[in-house]
PyMOL Python script that loads the backbone (N, CA, C, O; Angstrom):
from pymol import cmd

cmd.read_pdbstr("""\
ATOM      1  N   UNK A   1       0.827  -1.196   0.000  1.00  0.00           N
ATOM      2  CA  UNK A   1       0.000   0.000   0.000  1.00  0.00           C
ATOM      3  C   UNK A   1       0.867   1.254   0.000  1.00  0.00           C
ATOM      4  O   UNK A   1       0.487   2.282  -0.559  1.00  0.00           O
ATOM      5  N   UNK A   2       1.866   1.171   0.541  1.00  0.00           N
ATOM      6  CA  UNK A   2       2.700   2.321   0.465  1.00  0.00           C
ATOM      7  C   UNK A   2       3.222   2.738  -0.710  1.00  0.00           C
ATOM      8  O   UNK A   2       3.337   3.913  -1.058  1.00  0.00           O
ATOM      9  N   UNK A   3       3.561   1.712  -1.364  1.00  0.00           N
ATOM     10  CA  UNK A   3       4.405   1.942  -2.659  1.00  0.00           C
ATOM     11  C   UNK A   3       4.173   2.959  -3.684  1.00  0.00           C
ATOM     12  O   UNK A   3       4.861   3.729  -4.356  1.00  0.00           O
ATOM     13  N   UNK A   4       1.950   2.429  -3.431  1.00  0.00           N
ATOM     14  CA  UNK A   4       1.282   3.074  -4.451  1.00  0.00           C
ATOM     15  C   UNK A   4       0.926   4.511  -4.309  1.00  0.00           C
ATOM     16  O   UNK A   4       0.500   5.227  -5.216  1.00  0.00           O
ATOM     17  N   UNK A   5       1.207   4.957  -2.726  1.00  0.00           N
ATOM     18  CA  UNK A   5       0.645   5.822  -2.172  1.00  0.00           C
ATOM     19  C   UNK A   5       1.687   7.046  -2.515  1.00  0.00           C
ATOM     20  O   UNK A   5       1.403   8.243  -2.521  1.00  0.00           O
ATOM     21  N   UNK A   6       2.769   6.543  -2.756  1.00  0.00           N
ATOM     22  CA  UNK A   6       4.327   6.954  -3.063  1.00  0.00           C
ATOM     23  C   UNK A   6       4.316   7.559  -4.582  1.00  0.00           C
ATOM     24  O   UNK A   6       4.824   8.597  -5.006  1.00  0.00           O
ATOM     25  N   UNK A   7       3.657   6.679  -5.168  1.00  0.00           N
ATOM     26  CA  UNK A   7       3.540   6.836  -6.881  1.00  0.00           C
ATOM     27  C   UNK A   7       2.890   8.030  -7.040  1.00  0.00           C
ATOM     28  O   UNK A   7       3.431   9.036  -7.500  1.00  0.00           O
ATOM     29  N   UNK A   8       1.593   7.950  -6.626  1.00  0.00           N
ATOM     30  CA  UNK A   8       0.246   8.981  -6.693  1.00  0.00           C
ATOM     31  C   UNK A   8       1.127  10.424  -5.599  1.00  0.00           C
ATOM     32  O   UNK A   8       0.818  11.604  -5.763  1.00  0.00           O
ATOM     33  N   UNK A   9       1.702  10.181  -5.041  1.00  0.00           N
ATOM     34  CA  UNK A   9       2.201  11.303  -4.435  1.00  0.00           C
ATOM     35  C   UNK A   9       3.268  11.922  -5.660  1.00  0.00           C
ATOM     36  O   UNK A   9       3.333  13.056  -6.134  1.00  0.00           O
ATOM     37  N   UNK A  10       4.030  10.742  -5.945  1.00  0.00           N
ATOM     38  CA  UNK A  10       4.812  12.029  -7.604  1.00  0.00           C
ATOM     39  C   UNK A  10       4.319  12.298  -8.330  1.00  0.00           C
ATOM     40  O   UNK A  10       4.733  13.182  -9.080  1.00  0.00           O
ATOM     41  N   UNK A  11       3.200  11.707  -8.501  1.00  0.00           N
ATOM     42  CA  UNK A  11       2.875  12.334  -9.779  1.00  0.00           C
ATOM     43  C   UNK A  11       1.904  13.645  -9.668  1.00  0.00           C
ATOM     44  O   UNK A  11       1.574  14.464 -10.526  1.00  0.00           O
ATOM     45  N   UNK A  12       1.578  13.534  -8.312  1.00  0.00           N
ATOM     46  CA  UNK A  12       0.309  14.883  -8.113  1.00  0.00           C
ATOM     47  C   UNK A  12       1.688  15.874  -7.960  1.00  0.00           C
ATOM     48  O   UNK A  12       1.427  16.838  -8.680  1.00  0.00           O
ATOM     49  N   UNK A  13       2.869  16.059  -7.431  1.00  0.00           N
ATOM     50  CA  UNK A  13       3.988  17.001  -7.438  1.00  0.00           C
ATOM     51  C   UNK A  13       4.376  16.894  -8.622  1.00  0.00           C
ATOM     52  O   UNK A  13       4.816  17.973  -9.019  1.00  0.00           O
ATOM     53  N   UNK A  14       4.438  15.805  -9.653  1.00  0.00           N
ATOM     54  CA  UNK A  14       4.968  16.477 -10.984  1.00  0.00           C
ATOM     55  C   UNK A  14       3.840  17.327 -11.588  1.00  0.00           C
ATOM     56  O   UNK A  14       3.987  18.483 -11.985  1.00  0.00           O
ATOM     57  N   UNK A  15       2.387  16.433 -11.621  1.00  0.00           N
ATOM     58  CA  UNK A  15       1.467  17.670 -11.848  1.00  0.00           C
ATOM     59  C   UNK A  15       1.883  19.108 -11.761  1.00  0.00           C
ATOM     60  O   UNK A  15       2.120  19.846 -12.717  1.00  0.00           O
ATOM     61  N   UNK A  16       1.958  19.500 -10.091  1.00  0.00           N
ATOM     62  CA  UNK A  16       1.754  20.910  -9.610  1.00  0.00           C
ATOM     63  C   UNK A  16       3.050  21.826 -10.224  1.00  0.00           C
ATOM     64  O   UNK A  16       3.197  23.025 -10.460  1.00  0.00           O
ATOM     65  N   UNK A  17       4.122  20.330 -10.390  1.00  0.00           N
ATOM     66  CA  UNK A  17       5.245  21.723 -10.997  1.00  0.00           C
ATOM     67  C   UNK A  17       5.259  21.943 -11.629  1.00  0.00           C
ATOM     68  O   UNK A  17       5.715  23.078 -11.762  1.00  0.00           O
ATOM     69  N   UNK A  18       4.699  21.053 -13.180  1.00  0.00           N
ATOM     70  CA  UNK A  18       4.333  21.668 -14.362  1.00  0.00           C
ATOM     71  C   UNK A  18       3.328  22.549 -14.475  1.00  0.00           C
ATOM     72  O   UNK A  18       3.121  22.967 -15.614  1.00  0.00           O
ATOM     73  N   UNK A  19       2.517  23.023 -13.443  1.00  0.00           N
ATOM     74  CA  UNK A  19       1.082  23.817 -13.887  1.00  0.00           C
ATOM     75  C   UNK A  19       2.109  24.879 -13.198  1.00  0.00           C
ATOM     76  O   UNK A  19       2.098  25.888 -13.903  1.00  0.00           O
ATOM     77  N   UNK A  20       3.075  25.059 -11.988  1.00  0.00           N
ATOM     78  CA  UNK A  20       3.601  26.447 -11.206  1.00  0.00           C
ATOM     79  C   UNK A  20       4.930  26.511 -13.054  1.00  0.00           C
ATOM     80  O   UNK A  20       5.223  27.492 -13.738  1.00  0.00           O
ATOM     81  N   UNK A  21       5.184  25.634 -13.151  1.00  0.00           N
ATOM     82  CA  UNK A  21       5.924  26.216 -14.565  1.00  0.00           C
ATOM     83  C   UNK A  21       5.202  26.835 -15.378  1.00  0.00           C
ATOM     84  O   UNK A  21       5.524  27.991 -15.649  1.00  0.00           O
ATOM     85  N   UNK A  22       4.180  26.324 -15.916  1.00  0.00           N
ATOM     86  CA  UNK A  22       3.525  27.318 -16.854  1.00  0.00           C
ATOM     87  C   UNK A  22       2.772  28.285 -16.528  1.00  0.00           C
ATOM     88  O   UNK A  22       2.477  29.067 -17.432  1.00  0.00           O
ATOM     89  N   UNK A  23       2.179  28.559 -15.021  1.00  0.00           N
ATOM     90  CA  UNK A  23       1.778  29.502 -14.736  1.00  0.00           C
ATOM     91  C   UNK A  23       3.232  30.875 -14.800  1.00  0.00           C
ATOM     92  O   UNK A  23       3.115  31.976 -15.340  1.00  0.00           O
ATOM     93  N   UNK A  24       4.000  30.552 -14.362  1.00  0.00           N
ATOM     94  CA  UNK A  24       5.134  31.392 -14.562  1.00  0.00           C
ATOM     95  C   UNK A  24       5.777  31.813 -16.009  1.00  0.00           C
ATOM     96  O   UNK A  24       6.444  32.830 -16.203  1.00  0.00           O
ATOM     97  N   UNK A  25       5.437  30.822 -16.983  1.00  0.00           N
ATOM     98  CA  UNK A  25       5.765  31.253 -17.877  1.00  0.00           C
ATOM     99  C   UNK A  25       4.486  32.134 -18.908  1.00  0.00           C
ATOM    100  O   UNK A  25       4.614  32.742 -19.971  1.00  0.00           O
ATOM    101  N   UNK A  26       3.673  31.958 -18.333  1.00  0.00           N
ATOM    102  CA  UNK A  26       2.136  32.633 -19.119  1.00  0.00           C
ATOM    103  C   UNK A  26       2.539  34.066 -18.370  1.00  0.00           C
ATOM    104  O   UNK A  26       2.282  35.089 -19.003  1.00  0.00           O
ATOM    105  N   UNK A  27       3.017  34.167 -17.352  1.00  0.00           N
ATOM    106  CA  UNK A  27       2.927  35.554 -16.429  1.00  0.00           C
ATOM    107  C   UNK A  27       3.931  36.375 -17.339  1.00  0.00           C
ATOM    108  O   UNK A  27       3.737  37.589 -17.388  1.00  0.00           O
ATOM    109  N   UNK A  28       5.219  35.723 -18.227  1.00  0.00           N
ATOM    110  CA  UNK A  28       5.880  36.534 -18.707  1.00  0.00           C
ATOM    111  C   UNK A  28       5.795  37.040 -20.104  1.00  0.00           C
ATOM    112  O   UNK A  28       6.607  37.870 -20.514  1.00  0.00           O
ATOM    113  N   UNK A  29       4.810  36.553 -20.872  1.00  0.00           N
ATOM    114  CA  UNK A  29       4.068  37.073 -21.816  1.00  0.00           C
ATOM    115  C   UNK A  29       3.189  38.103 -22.025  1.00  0.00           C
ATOM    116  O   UNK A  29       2.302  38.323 -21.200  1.00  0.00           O
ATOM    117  N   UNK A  30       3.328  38.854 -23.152  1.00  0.00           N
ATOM    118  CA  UNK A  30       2.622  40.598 -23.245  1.00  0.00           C
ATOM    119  C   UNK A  30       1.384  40.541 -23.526  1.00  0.00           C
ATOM    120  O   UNK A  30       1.054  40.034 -24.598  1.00  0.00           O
ATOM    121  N   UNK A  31       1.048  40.716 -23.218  1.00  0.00           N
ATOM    122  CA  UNK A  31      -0.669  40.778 -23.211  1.00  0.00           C
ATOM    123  C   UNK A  31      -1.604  42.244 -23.483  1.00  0.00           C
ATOM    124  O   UNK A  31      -1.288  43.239 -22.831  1.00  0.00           O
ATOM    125  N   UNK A  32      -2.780  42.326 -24.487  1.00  0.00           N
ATOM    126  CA  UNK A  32      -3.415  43.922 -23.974  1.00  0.00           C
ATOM    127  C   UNK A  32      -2.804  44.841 -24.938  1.00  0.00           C
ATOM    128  O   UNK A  32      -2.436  44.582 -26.083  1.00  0.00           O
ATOM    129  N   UNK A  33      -2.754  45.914 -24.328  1.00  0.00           N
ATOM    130  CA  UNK A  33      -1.988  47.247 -25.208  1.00  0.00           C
ATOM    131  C   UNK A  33      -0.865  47.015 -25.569  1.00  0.00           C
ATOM    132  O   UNK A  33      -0.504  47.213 -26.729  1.00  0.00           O
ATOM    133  N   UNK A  34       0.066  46.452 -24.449  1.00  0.00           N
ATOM    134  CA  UNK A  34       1.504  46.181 -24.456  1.00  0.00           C
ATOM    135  C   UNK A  34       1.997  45.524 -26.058  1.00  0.00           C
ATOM    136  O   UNK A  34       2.825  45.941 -26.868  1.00  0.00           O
ATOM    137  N   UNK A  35       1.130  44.385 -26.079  1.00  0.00           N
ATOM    138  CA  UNK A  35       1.528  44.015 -27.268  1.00  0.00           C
ATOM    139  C   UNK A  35       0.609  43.787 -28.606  1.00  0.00           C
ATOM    140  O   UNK A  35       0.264  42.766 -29.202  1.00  0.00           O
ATOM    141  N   UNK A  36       0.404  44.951 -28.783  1.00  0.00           N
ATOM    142  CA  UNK A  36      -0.126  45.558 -29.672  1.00  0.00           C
ATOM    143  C   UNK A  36      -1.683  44.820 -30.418  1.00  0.00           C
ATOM    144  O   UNK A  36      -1.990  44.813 -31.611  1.00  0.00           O
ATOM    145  N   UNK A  37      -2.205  44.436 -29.627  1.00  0.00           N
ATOM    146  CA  UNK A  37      -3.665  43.946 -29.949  1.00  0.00           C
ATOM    147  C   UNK A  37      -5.397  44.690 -30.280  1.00  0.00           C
ATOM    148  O   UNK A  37      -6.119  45.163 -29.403  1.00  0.00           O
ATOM    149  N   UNK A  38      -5.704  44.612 -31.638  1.00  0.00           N
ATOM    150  CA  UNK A  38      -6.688  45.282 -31.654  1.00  0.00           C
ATOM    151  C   UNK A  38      -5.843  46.162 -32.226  1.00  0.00           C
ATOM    152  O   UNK A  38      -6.701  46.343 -33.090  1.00  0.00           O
ATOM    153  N   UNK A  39      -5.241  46.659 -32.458  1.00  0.00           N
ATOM    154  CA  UNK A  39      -5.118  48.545 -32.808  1.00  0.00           C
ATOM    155  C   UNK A  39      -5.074  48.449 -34.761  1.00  0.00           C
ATOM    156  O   UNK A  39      -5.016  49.420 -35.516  1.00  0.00           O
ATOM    157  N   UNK A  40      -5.129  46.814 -35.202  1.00  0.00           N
ATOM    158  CA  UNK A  40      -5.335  47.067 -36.842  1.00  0.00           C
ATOM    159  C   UNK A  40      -7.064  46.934 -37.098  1.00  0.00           C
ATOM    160  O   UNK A  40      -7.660  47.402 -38.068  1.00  0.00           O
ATOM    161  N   UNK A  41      -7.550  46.331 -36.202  1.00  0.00           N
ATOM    162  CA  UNK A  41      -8.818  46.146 -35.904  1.00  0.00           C
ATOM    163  C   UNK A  41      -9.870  47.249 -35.841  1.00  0.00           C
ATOM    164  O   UNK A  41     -11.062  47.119 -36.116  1.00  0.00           O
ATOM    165  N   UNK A  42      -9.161  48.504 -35.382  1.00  0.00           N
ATOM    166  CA  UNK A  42      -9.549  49.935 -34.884  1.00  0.00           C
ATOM    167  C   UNK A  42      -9.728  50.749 -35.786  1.00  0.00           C
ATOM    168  O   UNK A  42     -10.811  51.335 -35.829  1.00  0.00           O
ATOM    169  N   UNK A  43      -8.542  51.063 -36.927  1.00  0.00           N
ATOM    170  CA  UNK A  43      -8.343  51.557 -37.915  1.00  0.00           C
ATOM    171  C   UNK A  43      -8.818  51.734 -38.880  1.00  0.00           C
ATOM    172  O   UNK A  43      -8.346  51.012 -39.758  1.00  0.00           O
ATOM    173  N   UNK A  44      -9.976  52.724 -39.369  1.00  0.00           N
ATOM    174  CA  UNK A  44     -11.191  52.532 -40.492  1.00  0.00           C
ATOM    175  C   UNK A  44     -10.573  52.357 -41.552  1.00  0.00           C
ATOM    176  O   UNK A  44     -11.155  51.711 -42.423  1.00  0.00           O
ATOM    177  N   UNK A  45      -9.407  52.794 -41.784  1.00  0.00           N
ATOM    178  CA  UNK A  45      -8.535  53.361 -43.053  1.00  0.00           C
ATOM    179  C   UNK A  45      -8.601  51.994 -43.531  1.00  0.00           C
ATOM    180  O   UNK A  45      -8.829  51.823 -44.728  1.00  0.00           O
ATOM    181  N   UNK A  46      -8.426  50.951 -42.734  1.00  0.00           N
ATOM    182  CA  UNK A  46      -7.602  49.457 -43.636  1.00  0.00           C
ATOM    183  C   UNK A  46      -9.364  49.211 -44.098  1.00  0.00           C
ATOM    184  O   UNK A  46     -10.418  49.777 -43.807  1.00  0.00           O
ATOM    185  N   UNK A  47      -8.955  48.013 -44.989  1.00  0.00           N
ATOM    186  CA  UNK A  47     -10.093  47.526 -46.155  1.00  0.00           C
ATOM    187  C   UNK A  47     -10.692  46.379 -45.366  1.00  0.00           C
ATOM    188  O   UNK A  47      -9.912  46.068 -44.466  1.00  0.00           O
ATOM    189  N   UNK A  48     -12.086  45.433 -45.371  1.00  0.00           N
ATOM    190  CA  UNK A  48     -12.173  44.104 -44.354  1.00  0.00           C
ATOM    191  C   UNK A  48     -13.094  43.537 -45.763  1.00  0.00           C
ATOM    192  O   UNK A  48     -13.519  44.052 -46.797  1.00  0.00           O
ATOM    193  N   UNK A  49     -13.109  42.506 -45.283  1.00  0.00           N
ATOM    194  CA  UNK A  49     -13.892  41.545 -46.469  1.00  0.00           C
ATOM    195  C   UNK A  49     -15.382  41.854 -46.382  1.00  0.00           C
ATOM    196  O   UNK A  49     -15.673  42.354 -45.295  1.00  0.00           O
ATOM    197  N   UNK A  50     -16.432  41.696 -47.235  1.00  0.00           N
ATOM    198  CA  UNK A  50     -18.013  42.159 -46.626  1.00  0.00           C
ATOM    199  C   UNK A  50     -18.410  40.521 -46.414  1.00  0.00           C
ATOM    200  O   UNK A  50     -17.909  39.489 -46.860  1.00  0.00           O
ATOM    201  N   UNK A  51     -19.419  40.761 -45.622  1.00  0.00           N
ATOM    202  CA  UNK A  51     -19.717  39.397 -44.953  1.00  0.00           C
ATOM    203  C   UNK A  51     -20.939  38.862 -46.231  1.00  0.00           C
ATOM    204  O   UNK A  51     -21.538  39.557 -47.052  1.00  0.00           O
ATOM    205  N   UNK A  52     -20.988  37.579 -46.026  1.00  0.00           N
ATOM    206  CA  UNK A  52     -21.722  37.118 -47.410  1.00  0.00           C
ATOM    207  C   UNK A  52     -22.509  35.316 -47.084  1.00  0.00           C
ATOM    208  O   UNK A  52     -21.998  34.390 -46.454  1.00  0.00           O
ATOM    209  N   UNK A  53     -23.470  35.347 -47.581  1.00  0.00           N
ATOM    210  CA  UNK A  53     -24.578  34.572 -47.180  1.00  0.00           C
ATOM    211  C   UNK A  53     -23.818  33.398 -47.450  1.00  0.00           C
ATOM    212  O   UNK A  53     -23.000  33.696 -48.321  1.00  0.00           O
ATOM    213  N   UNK A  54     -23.685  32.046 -47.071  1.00  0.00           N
ATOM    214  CA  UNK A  54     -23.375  30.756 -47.682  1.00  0.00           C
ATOM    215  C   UNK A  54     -24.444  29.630 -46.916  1.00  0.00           C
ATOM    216  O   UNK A  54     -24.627  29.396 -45.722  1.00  0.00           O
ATOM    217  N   UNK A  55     -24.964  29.138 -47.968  1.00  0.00           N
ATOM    218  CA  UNK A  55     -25.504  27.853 -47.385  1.00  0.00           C
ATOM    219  C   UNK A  55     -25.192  26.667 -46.028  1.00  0.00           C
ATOM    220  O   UNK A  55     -24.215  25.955 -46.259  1.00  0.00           O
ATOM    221  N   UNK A  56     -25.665  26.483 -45.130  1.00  0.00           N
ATOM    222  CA  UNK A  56     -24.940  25.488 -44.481  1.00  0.00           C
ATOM    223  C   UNK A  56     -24.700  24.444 -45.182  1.00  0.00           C
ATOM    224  O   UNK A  56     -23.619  23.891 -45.387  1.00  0.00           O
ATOM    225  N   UNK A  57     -26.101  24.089 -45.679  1.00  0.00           N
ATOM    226  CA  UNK A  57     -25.529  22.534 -46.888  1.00  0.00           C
ATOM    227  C   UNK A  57     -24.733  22.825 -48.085  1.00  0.00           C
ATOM    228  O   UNK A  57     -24.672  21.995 -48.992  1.00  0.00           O
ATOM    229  N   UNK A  58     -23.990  24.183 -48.161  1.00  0.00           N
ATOM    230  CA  UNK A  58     -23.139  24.211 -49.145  1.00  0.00           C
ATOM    231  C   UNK A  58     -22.388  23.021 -49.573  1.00  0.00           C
ATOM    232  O   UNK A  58     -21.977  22.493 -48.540  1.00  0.00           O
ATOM    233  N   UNK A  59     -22.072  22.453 -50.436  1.00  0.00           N
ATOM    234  CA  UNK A  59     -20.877  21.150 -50.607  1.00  0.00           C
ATOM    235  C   UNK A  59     -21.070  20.105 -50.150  1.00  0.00           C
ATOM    236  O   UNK A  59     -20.255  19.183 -50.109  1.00  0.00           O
ATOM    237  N   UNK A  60     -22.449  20.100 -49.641  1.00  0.00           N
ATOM    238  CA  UNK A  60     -23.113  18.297 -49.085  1.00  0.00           C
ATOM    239  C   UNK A  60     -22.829  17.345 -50.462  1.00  0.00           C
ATOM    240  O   UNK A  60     -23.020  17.465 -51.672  1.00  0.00           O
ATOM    241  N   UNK A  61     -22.379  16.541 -49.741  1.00  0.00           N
ATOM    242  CA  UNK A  61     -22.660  14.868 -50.884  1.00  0.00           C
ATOM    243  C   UNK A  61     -23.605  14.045 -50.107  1.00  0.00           C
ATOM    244  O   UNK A  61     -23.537  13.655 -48.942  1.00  0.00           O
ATOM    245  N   UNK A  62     -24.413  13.886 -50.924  1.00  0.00           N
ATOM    246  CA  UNK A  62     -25.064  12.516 -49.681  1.00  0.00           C
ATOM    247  C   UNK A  62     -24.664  11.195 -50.176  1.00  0.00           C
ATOM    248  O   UNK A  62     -24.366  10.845 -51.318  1.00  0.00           O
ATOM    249  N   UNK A  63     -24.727  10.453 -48.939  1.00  0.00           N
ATOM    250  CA  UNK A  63     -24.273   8.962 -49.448  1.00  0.00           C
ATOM    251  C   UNK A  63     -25.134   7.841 -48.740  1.00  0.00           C
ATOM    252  O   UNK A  63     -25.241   7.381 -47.603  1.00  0.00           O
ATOM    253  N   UNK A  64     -25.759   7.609 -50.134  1.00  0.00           N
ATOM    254  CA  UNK A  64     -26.502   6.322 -49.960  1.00  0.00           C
ATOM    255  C   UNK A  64     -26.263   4.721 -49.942  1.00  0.00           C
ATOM    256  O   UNK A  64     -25.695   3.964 -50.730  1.00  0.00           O
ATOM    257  N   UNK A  65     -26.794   4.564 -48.970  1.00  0.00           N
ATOM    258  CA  UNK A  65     -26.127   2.763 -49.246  1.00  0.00           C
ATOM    259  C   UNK A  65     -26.640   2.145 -50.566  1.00  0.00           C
ATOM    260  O   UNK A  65     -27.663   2.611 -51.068  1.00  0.00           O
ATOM    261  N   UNK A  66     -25.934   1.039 -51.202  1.00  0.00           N
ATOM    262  CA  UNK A  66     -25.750   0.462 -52.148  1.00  0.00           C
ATOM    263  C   UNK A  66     -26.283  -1.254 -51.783  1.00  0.00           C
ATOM    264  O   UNK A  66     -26.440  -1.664 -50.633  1.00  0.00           O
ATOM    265  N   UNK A  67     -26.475  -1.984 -52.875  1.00  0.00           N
ATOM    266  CA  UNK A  67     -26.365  -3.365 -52.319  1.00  0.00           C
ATOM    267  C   UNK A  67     -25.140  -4.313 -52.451  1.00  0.00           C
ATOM    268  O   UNK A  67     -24.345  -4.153 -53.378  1.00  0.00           O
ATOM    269  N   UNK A  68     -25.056  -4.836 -51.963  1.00  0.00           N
ATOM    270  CA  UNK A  68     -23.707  -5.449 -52.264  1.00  0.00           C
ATOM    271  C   UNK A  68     -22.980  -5.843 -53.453  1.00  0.00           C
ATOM    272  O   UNK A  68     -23.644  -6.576 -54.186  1.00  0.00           O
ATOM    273  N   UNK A  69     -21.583  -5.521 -53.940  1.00  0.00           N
ATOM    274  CA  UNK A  69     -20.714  -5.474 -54.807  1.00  0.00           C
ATOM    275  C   UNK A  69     -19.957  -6.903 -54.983  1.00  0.00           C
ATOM    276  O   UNK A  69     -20.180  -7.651 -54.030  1.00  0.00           O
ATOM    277  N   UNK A  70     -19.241  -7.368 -55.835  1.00  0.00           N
ATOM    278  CA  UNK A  70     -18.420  -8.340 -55.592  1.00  0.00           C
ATOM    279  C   UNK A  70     -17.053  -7.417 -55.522  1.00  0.00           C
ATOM    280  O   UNK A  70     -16.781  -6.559 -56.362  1.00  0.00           O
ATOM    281  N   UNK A  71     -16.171  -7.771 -54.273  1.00  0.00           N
ATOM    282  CA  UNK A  71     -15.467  -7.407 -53.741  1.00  0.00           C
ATOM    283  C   UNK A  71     -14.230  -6.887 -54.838  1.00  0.00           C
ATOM    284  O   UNK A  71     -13.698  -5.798 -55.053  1.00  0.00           O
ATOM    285  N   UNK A  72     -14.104  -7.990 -55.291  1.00  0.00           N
ATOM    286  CA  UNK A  72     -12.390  -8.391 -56.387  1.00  0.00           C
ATOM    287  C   UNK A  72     -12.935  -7.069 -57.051  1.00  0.00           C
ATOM    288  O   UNK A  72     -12.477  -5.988 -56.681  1.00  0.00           O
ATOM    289  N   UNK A  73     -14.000  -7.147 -58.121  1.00  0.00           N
ATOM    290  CA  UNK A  73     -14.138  -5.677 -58.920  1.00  0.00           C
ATOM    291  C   UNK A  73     -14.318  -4.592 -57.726  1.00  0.00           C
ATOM    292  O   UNK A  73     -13.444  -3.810 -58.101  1.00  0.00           O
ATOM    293  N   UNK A  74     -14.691  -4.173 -56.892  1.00  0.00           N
ATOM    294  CA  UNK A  74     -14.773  -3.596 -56.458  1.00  0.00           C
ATOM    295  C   UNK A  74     -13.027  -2.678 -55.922  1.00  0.00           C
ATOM    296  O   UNK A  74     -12.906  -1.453 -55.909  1.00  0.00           O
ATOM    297  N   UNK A  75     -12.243  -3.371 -55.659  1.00  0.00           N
ATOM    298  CA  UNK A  75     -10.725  -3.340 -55.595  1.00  0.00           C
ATOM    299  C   UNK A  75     -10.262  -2.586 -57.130  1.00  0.00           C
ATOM    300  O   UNK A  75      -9.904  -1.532 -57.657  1.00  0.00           O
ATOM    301  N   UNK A  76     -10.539  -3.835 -57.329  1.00  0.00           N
ATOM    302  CA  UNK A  76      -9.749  -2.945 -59.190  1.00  0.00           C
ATOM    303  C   UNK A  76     -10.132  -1.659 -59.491  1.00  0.00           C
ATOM    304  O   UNK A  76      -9.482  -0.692 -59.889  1.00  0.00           O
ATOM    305  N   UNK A  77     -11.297  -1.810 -59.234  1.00  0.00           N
ATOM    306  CA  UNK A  77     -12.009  -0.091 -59.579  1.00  0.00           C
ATOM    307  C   UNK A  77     -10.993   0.781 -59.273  1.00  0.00           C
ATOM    308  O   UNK A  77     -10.405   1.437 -60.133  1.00  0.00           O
ATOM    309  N   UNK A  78     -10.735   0.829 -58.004  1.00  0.00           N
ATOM    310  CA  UNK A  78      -9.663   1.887 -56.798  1.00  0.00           C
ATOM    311  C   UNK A  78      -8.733   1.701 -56.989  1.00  0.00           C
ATOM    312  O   UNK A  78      -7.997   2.688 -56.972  1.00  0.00           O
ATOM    313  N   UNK A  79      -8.195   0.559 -57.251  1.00  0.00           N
ATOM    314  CA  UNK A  79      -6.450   0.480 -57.385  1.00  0.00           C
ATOM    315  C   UNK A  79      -6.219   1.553 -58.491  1.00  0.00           C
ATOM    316  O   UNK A  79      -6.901   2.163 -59.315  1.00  0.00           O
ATOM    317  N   UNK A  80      -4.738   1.471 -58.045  1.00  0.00           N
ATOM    318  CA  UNK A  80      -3.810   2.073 -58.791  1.00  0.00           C
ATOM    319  C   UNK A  80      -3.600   1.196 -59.989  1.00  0.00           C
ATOM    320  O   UNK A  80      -3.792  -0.010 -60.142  1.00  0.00           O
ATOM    321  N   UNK A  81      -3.090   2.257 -60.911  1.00  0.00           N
ATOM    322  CA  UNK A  81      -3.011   1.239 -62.560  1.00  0.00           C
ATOM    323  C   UNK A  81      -1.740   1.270 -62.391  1.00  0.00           C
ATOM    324  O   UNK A  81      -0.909   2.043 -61.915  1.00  0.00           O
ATOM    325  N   UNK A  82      -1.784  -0.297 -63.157  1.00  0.00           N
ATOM    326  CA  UNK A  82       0.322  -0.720 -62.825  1.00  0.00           C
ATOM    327  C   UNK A  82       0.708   0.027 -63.929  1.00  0.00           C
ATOM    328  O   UNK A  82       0.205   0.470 -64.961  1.00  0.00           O
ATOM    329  N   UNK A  83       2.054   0.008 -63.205  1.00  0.00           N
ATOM    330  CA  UNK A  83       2.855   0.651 -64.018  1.00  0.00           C
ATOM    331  C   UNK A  83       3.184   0.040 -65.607  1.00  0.00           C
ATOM    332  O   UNK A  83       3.208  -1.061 -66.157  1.00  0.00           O
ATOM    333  N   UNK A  84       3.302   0.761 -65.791  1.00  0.00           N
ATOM    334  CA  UNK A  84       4.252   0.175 -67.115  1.00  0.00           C
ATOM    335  C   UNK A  84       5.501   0.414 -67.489  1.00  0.00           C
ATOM    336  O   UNK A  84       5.916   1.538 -67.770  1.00  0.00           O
ATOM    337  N   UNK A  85       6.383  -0.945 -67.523  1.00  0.00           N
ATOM    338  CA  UNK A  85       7.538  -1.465 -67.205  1.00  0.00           C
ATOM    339  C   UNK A  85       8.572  -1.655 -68.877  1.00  0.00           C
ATOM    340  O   UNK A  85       9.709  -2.126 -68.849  1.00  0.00           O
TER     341      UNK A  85
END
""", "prot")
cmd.dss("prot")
cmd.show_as("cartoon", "prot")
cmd.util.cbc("prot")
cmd.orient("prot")
């Protein structure tokens, strides 16, 4: 019982040091004004695309079941054509 109790104890401390690592490393990243977010966004001057209607079922295929094929043709169909040698 100990052994396991031992295991689950490293790994909840490797947990916590990887989350205090990346919390420390998220803290040193620019964020906001600092690094420059939004401010091309702001700017009437630049050009933006106009927004435009599209179908949801744009590009649907539907696929219907079939009845059964014989397999062998069914292969050949798809294969690749041999080469020629």
């Amino acid at each position: 019982m100990q052994h396991s109790t031992s295991i689950t104890t490293k790994r909840f401390r490797t947990a916590g040091a990887l989350a205090a690592a990346g919390l420390a490393l998220a803290a040193c990243s620019e964020t906001g004004a600092r690094a420059g977010l939004g401010e091309e966004a702001a700017n009437p001057a630049l050009a933006s695309r106009q927004a435009r209607y599209q179908s949801v079922t744009a590009g649907h295929v539907g696929y219907r079941p079939v009845g059964p094929i014989d397999w062998r043709r069914a292969n050949e169909r798809v294969a690749p054509a041999p080469s020629a040698r």
